[in-house]
GUVEXNU-560540 format. One record per residue: residue number from 1; residue in three letters; x, y, z of N, C-alpha, C in turn. Coordinates in steps of 0.1 Angstrom, whole numbers, plus 5000, padded with zeros to 4 digits. Last residue first. Example, Ala and Ser with C-alpha at 12.3 -4.5 7.8 and 13.67 -1.06 7.14 Angstrom:
<atoms>
   pos   code     nx     ny     nz    cax    cay    caz     cx     cy     cz
     2    SER   5128   4978   5071   5137   4989   5071   5129   5000   5079
     1    ALA   5132   4943   5078   5123   4955   5078   5132   4967   5078
</atoms>
This chain:
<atoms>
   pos   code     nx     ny     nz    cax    cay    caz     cx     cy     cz
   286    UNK   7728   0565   6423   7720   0578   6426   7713   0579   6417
   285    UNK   7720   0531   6439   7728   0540   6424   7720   0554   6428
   284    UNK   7731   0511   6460   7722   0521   6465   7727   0532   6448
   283    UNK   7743   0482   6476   7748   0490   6464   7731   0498   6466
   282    UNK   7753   0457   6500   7740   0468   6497   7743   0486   6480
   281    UNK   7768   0427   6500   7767   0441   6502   7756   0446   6497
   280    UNK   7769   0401   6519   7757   0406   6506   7762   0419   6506
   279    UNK   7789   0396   6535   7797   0395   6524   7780   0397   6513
   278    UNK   7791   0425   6559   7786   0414   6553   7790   0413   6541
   277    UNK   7800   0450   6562   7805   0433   6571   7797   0424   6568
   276    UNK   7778   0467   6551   7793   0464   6544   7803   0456   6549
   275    UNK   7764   0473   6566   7761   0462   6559   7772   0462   6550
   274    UNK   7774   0492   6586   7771   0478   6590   7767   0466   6577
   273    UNK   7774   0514   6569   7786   0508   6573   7788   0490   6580
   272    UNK   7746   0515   6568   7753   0510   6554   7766   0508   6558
   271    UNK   7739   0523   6594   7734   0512   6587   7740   0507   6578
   270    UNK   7759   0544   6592   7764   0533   6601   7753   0522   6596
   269    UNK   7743   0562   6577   7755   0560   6573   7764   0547   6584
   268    UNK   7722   0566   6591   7719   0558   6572   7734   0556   6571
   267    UNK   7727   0574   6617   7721   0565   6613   7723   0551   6597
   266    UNK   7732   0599   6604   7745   0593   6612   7743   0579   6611
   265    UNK   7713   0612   6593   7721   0607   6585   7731   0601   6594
   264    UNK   7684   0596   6610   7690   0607   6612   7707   0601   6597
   263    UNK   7651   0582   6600   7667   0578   6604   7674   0593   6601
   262    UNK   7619   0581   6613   7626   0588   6606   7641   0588   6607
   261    UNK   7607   0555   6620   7608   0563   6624   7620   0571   6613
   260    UNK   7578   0529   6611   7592   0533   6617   7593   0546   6615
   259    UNK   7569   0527   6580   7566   0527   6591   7578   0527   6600
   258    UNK   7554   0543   6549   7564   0537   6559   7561   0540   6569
   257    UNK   7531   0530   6524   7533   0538   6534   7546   0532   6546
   256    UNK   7542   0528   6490   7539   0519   6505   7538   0530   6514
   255    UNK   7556   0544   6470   7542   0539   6468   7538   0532   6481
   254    UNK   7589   0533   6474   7579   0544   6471   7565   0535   6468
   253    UNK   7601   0518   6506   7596   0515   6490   7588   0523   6487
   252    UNK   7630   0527   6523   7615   0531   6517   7613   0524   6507
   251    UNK   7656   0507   6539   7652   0513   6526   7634   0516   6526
   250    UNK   7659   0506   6571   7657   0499   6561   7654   0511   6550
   249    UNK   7683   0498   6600   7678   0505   6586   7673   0500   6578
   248    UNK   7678   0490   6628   7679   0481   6613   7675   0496   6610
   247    UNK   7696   0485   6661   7688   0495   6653   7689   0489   6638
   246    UNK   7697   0477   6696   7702   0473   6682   7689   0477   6676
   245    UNK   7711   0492   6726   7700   0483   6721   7703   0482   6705
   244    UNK   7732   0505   6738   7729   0490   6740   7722   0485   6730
   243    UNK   7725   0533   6735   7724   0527   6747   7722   0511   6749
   242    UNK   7735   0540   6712   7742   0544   6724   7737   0538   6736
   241    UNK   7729   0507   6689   7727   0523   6696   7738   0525   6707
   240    UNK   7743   0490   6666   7740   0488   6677   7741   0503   6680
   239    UNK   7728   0477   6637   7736   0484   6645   7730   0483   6658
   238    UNK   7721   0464   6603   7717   0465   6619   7730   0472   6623
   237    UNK   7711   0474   6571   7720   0469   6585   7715   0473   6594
   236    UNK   7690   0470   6555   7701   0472   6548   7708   0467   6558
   235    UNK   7659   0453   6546   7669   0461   6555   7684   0460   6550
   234    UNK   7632   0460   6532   7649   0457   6531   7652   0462   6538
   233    UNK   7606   0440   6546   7611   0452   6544   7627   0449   6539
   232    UNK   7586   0423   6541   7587   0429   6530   7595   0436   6530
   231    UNK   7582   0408   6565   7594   0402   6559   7593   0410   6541
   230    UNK   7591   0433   6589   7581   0425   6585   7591   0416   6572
   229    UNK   7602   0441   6622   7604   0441   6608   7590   0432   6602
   228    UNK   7605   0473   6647   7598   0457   6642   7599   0455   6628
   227    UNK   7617   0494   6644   7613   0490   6653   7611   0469   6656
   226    UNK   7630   0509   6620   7623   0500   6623   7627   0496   6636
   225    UNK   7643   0543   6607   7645   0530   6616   7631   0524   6619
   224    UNK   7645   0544   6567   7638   0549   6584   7644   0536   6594
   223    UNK   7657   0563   6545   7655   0554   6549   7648   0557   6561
   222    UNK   7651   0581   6516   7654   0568   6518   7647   0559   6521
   221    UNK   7658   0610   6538   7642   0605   6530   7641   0589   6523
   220    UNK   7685   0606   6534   7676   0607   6547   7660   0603   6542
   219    UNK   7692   0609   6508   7701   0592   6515   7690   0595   6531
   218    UNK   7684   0627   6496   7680   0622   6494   7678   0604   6501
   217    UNK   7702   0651   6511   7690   0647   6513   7678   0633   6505
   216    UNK   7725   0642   6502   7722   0639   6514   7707   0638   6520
   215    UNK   7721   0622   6472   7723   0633   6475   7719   0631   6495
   214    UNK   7742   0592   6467   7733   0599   6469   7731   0610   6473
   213    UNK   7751   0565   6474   7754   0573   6464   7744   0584   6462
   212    UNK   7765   0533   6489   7754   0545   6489   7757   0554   6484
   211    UNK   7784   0512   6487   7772   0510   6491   7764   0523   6491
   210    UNK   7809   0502   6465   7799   0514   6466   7786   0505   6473
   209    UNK   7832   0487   6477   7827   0485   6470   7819   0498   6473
   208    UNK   7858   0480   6499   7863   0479   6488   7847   0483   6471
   207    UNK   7845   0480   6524   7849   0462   6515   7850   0467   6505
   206    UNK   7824   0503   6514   7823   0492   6524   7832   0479   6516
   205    UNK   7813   0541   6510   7827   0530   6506   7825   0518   6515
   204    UNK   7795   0563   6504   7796   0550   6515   7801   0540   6509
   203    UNK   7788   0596   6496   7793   0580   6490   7798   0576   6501
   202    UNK   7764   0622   6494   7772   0613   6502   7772   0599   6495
   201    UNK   7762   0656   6492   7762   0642   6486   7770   0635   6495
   200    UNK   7765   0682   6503   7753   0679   6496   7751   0663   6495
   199    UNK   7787   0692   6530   7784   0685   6519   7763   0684   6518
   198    UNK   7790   0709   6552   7794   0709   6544   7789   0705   6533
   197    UNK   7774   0700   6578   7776   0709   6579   7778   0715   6564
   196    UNK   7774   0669   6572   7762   0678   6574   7761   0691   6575
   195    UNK   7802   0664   6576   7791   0666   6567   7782   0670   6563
   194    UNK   7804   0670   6602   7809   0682   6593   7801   0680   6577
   193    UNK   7792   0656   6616   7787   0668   6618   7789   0678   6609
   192    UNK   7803   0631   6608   7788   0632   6606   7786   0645   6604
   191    UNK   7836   0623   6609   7828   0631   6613   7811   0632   6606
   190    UNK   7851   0609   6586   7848   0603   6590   7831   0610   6599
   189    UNK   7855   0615   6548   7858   0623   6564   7851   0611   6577
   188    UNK   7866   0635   6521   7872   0618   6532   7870   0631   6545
   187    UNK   7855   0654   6494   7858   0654   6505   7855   0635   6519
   186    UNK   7854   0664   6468   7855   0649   6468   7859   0652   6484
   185    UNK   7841   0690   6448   7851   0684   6461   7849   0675   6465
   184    UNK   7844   0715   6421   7835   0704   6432   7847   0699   6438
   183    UNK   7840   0747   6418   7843   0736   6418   7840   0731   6424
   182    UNK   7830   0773   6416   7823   0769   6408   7830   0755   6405
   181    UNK   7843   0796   6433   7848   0791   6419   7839   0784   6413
   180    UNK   7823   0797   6453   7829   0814   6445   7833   0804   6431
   179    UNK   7819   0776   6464   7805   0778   6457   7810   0795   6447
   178    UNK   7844   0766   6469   7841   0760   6459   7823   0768   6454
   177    UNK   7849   0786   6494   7859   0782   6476   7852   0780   6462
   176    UNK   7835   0781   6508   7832   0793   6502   7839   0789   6488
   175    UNK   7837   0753   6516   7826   0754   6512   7829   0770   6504
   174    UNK   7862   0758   6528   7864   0748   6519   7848   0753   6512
   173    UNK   7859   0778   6548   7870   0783   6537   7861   0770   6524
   172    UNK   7842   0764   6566   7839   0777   6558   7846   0781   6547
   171    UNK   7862   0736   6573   7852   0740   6561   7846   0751   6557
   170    UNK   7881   0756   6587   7886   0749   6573   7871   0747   6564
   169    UNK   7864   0759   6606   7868   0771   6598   7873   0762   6581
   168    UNK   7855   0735   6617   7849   0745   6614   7850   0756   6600
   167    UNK   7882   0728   6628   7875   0719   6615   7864   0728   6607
   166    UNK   7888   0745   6645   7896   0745   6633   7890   0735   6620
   165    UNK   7871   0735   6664   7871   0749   6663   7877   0748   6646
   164    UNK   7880   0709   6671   7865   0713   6663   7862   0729   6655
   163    UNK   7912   0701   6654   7903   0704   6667   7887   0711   6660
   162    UNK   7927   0679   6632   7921   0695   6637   7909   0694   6646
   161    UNK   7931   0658   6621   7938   0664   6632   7933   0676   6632
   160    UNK   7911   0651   6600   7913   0639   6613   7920   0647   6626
   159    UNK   7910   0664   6577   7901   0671   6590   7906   0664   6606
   158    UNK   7913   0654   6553   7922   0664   6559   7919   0671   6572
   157    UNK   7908   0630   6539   7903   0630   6551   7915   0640   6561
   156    UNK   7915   0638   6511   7920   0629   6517   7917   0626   6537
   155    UNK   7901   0654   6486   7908   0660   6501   7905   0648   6507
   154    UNK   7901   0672   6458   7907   0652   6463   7906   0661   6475
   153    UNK   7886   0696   6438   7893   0691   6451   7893   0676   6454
   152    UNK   7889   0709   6403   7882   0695   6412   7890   0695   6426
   151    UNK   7900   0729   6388   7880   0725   6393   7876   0710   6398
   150    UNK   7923   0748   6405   7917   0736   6401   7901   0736   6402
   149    UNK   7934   0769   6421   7920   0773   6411   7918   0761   6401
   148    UNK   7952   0765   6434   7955   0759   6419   7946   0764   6410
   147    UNK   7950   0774   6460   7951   0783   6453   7955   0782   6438
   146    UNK   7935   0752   6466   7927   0761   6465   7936   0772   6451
   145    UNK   7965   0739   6480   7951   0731   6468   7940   0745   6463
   144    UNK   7967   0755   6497   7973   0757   6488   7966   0752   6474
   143    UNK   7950   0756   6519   7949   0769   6511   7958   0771   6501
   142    UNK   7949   0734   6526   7940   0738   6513   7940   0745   6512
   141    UNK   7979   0730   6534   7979   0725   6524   7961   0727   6515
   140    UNK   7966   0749   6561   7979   0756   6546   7980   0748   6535
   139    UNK   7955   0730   6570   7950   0740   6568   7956   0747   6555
   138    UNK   7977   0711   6579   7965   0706   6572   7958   0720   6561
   137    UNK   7992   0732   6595   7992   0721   6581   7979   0719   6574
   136    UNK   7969   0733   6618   7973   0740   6609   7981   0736   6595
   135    UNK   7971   0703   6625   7958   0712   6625   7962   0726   6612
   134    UNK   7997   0705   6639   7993   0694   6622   7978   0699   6622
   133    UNK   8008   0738   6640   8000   0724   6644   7999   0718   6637
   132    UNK   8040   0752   6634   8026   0754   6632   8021   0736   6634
   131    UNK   8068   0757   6629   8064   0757   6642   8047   0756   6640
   130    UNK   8075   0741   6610   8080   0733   6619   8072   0740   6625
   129    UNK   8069   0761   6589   8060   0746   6588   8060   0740   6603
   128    UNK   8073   0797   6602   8076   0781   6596   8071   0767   6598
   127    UNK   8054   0822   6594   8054   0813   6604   8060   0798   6596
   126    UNK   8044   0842   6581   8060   0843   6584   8062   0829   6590
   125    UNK   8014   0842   6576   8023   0835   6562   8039   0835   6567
   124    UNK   7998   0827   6598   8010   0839   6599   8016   0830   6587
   123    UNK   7962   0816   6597   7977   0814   6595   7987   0823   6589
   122    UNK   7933   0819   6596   7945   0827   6607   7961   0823   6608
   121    UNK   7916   0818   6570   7924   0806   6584   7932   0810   6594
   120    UNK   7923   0838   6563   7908   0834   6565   7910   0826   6576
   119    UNK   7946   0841   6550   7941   0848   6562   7925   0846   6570
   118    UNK   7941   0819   6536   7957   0814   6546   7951   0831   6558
   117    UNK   7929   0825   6519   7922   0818   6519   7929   0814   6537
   116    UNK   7950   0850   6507   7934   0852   6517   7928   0842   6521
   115    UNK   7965   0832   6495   7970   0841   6506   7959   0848   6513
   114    UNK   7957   0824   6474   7958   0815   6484   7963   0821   6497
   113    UNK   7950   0845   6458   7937   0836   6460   7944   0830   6476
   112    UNK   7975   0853   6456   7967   0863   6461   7956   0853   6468
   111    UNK   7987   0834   6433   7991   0836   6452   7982   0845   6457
   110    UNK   7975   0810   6420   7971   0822   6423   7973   0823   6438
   109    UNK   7989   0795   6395   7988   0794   6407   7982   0806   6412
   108    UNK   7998   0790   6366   7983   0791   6369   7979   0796   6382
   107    UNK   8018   0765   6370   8009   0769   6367   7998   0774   6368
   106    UNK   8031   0757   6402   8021   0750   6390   8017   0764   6384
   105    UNK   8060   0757   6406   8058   0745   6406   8046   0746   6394
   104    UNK   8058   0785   6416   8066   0781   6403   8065   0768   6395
   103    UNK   8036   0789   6432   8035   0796   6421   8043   0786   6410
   102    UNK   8052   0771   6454   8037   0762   6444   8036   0772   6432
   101    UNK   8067   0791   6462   8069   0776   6459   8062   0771   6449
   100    UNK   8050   0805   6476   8059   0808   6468   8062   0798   6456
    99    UNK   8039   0794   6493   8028   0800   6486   8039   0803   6472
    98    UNK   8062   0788   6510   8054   0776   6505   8043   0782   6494
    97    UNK   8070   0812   6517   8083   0807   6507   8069   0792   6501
    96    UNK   8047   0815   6535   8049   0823   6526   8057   0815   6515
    95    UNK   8054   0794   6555   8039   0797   6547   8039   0802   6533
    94    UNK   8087   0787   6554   8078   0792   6563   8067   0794   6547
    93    UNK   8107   0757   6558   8100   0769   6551   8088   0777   6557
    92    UNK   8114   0741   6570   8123   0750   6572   8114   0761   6565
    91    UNK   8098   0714   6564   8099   0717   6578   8103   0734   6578
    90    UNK   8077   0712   6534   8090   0718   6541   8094   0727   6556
    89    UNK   8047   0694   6540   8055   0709   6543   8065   0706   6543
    88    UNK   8019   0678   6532   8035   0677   6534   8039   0688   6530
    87    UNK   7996   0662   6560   8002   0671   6552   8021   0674   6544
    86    UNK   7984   0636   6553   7995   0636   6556   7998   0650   6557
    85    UNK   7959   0631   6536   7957   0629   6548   7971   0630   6558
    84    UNK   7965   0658   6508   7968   0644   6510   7965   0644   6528
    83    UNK   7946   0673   6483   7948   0677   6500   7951   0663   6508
    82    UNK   7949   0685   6452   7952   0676   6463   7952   0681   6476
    81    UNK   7932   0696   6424   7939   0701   6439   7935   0692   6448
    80    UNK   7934   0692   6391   7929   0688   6405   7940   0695   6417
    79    UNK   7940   0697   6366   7928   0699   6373   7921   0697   6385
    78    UNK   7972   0694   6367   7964   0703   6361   7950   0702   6366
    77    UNK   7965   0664   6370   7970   0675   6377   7971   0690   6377
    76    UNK   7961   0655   6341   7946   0655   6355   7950   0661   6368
    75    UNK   7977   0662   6325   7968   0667   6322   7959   0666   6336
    74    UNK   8002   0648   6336   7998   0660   6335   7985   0667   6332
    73    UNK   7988   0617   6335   7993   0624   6343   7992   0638   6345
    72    UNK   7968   0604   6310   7976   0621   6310   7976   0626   6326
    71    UNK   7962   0582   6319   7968   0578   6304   7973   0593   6305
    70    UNK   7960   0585   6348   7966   0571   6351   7971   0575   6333
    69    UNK   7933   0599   6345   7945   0607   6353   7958   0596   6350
    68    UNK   7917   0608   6317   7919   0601   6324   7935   0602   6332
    67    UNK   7895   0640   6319   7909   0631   6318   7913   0618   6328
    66    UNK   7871   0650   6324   7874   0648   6314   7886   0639   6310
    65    UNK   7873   0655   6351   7875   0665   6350   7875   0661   6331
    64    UNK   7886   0626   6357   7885   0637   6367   7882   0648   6355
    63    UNK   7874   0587   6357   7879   0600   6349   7875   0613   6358
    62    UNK   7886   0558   6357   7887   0569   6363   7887   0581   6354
    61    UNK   7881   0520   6347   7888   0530   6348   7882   0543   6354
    60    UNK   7891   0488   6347   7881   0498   6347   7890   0514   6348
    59    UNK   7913   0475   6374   7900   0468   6365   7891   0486   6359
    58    UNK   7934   0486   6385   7939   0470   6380   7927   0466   6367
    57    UNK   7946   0517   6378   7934   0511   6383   7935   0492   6381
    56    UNK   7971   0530   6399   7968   0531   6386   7956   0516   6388
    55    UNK   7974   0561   6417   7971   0545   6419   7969   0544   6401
    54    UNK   7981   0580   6412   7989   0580   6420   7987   0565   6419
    53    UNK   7958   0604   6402   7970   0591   6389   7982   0589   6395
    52    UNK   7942   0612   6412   7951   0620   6407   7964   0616   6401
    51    UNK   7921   0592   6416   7919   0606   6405   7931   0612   6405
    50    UNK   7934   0577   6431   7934   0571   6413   7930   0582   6406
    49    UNK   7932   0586   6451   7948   0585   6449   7945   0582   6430
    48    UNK   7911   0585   6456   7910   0595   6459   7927   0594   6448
    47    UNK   7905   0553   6460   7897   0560   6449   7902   0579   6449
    46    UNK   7926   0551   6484   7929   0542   6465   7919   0551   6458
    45    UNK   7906   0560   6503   7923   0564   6501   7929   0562   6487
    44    UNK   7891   0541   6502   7887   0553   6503   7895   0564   6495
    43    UNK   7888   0516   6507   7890   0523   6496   7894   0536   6494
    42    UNK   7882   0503   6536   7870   0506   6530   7880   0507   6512
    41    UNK   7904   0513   6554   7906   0501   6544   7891   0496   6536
    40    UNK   7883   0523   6582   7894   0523   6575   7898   0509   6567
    39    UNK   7850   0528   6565   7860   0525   6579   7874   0521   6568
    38    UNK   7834   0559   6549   7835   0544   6549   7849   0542   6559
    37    UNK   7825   0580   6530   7830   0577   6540   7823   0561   6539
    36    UNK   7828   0615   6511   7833   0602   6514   7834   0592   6526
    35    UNK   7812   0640   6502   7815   0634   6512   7817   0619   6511
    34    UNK   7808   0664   6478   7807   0650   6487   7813   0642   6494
    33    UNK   7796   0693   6469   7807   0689   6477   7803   0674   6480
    32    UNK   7792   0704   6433   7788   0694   6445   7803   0694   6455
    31    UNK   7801   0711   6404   7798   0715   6419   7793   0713   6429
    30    UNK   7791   0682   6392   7800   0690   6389   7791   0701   6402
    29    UNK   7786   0649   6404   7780   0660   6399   7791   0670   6399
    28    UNK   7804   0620   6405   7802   0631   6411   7799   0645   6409
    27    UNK   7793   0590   6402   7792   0598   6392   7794   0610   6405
    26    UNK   7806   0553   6397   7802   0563   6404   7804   0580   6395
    25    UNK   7814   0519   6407   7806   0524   6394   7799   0537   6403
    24    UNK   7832   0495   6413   7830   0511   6414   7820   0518   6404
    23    UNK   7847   0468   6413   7836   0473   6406   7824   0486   6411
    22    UNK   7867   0472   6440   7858   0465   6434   7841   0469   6429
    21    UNK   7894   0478   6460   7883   0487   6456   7875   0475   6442
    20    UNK   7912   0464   6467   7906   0476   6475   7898   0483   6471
    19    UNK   7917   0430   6470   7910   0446   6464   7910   0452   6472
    18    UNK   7943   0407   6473   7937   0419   6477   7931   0430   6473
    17    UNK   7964   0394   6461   7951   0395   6460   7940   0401   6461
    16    UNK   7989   0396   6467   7981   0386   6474   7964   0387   6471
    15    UNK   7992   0434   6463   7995   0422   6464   7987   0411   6472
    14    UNK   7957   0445   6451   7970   0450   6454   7980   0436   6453
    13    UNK   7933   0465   6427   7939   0451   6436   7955   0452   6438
    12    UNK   7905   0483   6423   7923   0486   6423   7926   0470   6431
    11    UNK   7882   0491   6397   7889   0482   6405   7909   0485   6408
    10    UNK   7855   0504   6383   7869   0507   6391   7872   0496   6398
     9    UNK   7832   0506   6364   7837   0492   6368   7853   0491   6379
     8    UNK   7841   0542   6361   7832   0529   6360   7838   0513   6361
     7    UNK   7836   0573   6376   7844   0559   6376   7836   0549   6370
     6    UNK   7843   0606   6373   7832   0595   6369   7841   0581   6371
     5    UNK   7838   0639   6384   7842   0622   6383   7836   0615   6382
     4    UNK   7815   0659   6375   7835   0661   6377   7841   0648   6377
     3    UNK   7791   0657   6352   7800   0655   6364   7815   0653   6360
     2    UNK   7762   0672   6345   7773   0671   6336   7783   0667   6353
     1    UNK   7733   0651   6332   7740   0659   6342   7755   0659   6340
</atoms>
């Protein structure tokens, strides 16, 4: 299968010791949208930052698109479109001078592309950075990423400030982009809904490590909630429900009949969040 990122053995370590990311080993199919997620200081942020050769890897290495981003800088910028969890605008500039801007900056840029993507979103190209929402921001930095006509999106959990309505829209835009161009998207999110709304695949970052890698539908079919355990089953994590009570995921064994109940993806993804506070982690290869 041919994929947009590939990481192997990735490791980023900081001062004192500290990983943030440990022995990574991951493949992101080429047009796929996936979904990133894991609690904060998971990685998340370092594996998004090393495809675009912002982090440089301590162990192993990163490739986007064929290049490694950390040995040809230019070359992996050139293929990727950033959408940092910050947006960053020139307070004074308004939409337009920013659509402007990036023509000269990158190569390639397609003001037209990003200027329908900016009417899709209802943002006045007159309108200055300073007066528009961090909801909006957000917005204009993927209608700028977009307009790279890169074949890879980083989007850095660009959803956190936007209200539901606007989360919405941003993904229609984010989903049409990529199924018109024929690029993939590395999408940080914490939300369930939008996942499910958006993405095919889902990676579950825990402690710095890969606990789940998989297509969405395949990360649902997986697993089930148990009720009662036996001592054949894996369980991956326990949690606690909305009403108090405490829930185990466990992994299917093909060829067994399962028992328990069908896990919802909110579920498989807090199971595996839960077993990533343990020092066994749970690794899951697609």
């Amino acid at each position: 299968m041919d994929h947009a990122i590939e990481a192997a053995g990735l490791g980023k370590r900081y001062r004192r010791g500290r990983w943030a990311l440990r022995d990574v080993d991951l493949t992101v199919p080429r047009g796929s949208i996936t979904a990133l997620v894991g609690p904060n200081g998971a990685g998340k942020s370092t594996l998004i930052k090393a495809g675009v050769g912002f982090e440089r890897p301590t162990a192993g290495r990163v490739v986007v698109d064929g290049v490694d981003p950390w040995r040809d800088r230019a070359g992996a910028i050139a293929k990727v479109g950033y959408v940092p969890q910050s947006p960053s605008l020139y307070r004074e500039l308004t939409v337009e001078e920013h659509v402007r801007l990036a023509a000269t900056l990158r190569p390639g840029f397609d003001l037209d592309h990003a200027r329908r993507r900016l009417d899709q979103l209802s943002i006045p190209l007159d309108s200055r950075a300073d007066e528009l929402s961090g909801g909006q921001q957000a917005q204009v930095g993927l209608a700028l990423a977009l307009g790279t006509r890169a074949p890879v999106l980083l989007l850095d959990e660009p959803l956190a400030s936007l209200d539901p309505l606007a989360r919405r829209e941003f993904l229609h835009v984010l989903v049409g982009a990529v199924r018109e161009d024929g690029s993939t998207a590395l999408l940080s999110s914490h939300v369930i809904t939008d996942i499910e709304q958006a993405c095919d695949r889902l990676l579950v970052l825990g402690g710095g490590r890969k606990l789940l890698d998989l297509s969405i539908a395949e990360s649902i079919a997986a697993h089930r909630i148990a009720e009662t355990l036996s001592a054949a089953d894996h369980v991956v994590g326990t949690f606690m429900e909305m009403d108090g009570g405490r829930a185990s995921l466990i992994r299917t064994t093909p060829g067994t009949i399962p028992h328990g109940r069908p896990a919802t993806l909110e579920e498989v993804v807090l199971g595996h969040l839960a077993a990533g506070r343990t020092p066994h982690l749970v690794e899951v290869a697609a």
